[in-house]
C-alpha positions in Angstrom: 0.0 0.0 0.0 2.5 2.3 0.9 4.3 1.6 -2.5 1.0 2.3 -4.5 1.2 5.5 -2.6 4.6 6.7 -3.6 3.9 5.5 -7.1 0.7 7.9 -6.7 2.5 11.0 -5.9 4.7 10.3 -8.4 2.8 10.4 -11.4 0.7 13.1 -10.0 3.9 15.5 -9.2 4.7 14.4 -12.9 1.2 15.4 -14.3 1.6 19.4 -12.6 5.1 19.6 -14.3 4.1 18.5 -17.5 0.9 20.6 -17.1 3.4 23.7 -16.1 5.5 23.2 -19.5 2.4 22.6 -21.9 2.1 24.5 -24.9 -0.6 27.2 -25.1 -3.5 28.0 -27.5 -3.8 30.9 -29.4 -6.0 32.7 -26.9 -3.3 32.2 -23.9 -0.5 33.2 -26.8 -2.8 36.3 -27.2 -3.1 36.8 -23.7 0.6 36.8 -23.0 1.5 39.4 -26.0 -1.3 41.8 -24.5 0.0 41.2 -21.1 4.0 41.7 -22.1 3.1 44.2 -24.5 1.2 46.2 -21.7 4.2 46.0 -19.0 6.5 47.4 -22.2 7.8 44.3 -24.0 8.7 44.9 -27.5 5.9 42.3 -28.5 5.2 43.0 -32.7 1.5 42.7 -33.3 -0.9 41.2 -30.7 -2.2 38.0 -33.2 -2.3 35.0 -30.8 1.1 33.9 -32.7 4.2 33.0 -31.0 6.2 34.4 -33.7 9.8 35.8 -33.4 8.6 39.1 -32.2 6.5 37.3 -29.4 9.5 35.2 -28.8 12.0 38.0 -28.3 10.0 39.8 -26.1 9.2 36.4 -23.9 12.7 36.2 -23.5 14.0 39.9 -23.2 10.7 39.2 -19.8 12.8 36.2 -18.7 16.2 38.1 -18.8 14.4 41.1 -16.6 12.8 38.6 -14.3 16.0 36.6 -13.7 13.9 33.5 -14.7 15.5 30.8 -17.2 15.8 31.8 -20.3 13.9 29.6 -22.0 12.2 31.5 -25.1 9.3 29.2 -24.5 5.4 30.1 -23.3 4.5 27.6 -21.1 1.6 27.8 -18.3 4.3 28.7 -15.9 5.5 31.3 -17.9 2.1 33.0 -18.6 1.4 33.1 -14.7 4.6 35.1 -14.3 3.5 37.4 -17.0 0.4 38.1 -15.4 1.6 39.0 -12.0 4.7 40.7 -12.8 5.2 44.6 -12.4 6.6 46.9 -15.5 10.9 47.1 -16.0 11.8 50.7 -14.4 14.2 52.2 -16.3 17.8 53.2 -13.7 17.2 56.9 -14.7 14.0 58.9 -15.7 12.7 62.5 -15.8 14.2 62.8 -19.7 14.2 60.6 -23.0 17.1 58.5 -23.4 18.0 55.0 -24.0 19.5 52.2 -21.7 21.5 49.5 -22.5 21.8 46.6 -19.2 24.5 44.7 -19.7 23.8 42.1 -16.6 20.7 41.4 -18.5 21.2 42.0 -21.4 18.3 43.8 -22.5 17.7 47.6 -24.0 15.6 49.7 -22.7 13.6 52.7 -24.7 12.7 55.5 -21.6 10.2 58.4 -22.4 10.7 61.4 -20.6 7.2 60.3 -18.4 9.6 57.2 -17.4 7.5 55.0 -19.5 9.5 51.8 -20.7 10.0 50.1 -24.3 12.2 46.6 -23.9 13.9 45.0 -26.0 16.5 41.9 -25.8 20.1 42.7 -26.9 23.5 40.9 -27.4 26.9 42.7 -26.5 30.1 42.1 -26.2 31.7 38.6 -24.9 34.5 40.0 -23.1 36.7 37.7 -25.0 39.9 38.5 -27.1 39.9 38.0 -31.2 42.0 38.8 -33.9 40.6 40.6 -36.9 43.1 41.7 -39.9 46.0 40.1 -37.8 45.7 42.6 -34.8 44.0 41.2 -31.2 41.1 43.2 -29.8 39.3 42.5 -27.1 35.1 42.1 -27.8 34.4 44.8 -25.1 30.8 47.2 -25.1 32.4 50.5 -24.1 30.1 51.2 -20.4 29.3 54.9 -19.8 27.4 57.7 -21.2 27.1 58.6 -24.8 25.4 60.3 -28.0 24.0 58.8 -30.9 26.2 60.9 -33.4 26.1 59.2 -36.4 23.5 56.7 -38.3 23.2 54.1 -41.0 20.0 53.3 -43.0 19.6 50.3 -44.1 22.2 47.4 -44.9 26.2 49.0 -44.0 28.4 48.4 -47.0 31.3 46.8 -47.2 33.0 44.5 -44.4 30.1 45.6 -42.4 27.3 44.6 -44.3 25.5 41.9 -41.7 24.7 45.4 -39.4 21.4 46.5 -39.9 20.2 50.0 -39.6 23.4 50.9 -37.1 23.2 54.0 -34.4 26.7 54.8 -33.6 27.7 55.5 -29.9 31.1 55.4 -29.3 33.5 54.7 -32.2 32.5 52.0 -34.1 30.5 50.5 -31.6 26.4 51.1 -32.4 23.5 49.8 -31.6 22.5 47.6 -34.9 20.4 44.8 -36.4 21.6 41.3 -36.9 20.7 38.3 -37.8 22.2 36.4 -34.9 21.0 37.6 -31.3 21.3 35.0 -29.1 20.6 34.9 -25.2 23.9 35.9 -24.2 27.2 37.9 -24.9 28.3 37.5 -28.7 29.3 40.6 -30.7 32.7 42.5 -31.2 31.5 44.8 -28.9 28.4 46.7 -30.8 25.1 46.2 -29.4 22.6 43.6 -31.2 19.2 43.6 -31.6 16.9 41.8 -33.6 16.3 42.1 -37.1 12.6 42.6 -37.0 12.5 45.9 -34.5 15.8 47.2 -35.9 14.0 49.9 -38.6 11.8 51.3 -36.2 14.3 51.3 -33.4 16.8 53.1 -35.5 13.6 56.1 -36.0 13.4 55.9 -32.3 17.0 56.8 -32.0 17.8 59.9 -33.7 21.1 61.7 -33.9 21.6 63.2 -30.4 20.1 60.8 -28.6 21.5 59.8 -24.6 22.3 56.3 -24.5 23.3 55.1 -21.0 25.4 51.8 -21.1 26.0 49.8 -17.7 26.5 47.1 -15.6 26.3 45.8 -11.5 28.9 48.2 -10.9 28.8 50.6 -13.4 26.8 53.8 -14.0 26.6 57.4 -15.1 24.1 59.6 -14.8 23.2 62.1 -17.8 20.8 64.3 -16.1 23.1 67.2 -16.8 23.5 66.4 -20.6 19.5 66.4 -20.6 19.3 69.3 -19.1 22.1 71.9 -20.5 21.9 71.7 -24.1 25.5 73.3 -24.6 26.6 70.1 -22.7 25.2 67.5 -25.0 26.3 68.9 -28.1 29.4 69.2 -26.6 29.7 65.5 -26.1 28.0 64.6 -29.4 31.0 67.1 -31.1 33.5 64.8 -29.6 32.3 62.2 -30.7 31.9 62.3 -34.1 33.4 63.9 -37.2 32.3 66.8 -39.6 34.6 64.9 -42.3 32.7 62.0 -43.8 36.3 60.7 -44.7 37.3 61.1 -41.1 34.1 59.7 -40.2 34.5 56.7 -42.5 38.3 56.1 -41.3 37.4 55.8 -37.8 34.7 53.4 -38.4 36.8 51.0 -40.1 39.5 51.5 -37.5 38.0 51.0 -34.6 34.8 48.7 -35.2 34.5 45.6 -33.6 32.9 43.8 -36.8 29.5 43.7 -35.2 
């Protein structure tokens, strides 16, 4: 008896975990994306589809929440979607951008301190050689300026980066086809294909992008609020002289 007992629990302890990792309907899937979408999750269009739009924005959730990152929508994960409170942004009272590097994720702040998410990929950390010299695949942490921009496709040795917003030498904030879960680039900032475009018109040239991690932050509050300031640092930072320009890129790029 006691046997038939412990057999018991186990299939019924089995029954709630594969009940936990199901697969959703459509409705649940629609549920979610209104849900994600609502708490700022860059979710594409609220269909009922777990497309990749759905899928990025499930995970760039999981990254925030700490959860495993998982990319799937399973009963367990729609519970935490529906309980869980909005990202907060490390700074607010002005527009600006923010990049976590801990988690990995990009977030869009209004100057209400409203919250746009997105999952990113940054630099591994990890030394490669490119045209025989050694670099190290580092995102540059700090304050900075969008000063220059790309439409489209780059040209050239460059041309997996989609629709690029350059921060910080030939580091930007780009498209590409690859963004997986964790650390991968040169040292640029990826983000998926699919919200790159309209990113890129969220992003234009003087934009404040903050970039940080656990021990690692600077405040821009005084760039957003003395104008001679900001276009002080945007001056610095990039070049009148498209050559110029163009020579620094392919200097000190990181390949993506």
């Amino acid at each position: 008896m006691k046997r038939l007992s412990l057999i018991g629990l186990f299939l019924l302890s089995t029954s709630f975990l594969v009940s936990g990792q199901q697969r959703l309907t459509p409705r649940q899937i629609k549920e979610a994306e209104r849900r994600l979408q609502e708490l700022g999750y860059w979710t594409g269009a609220v269909d009922g589809r777990l497309d990749p739009a759905t899928q990025s924005a499930l995970i760039a959730f999981q990254k925030w929440e700490g959860r495993p990152i998982t990319g799937q929508l399973t009963i367990d994960e729609l519970r935490a979607i529906r309980t869980s409170a909005a990202p907060q942004a490390r700074e607010s009272g002005y527009g600006h951008v923010e990049v976590d590097l801990d988690r990995q994720v990009l977030l869009i702040v209004s100057e209400t301190g409203s919250v746009r998410i997105l999952q990113v990929s940054t630099g591994t950390g990890k030394s490669f050689i490119d045209e025989g010299q050694t670099s190290v695949a580092y995102t540059p942490r700090g304050r900075f300026i969008v000063y220059d921009k790309t439409p489209g496709w780059e040209t050239g040795k460059f041309r997996s980066m989609y629709y690029s917003n350059y921060i910080s030498g030939g580091v930007a904030i780009h498209g590409y086809a690859s963004v997986p879960n964790e650390p991968a680039s040169h040292g640029c900032i990826r983000v998926p294909i699919f919200a790159a475009r309209e990113l890129s018109k969220l992003l234009p040239l003087g934009t404040i992008v903050l970039v940080y991690d656990k021990v690692s932050f600077v405040s821009a509050k005084d760039w957003a609020s003395d104008s001679k300031l900001k276009e002080a640092a945007m001056s610095s930072g990039a070049f009148t002289d498209e050559g110029d320009l163009n020579k620094r890129k392919s200097r000190q790029h990181r390949g993506d």
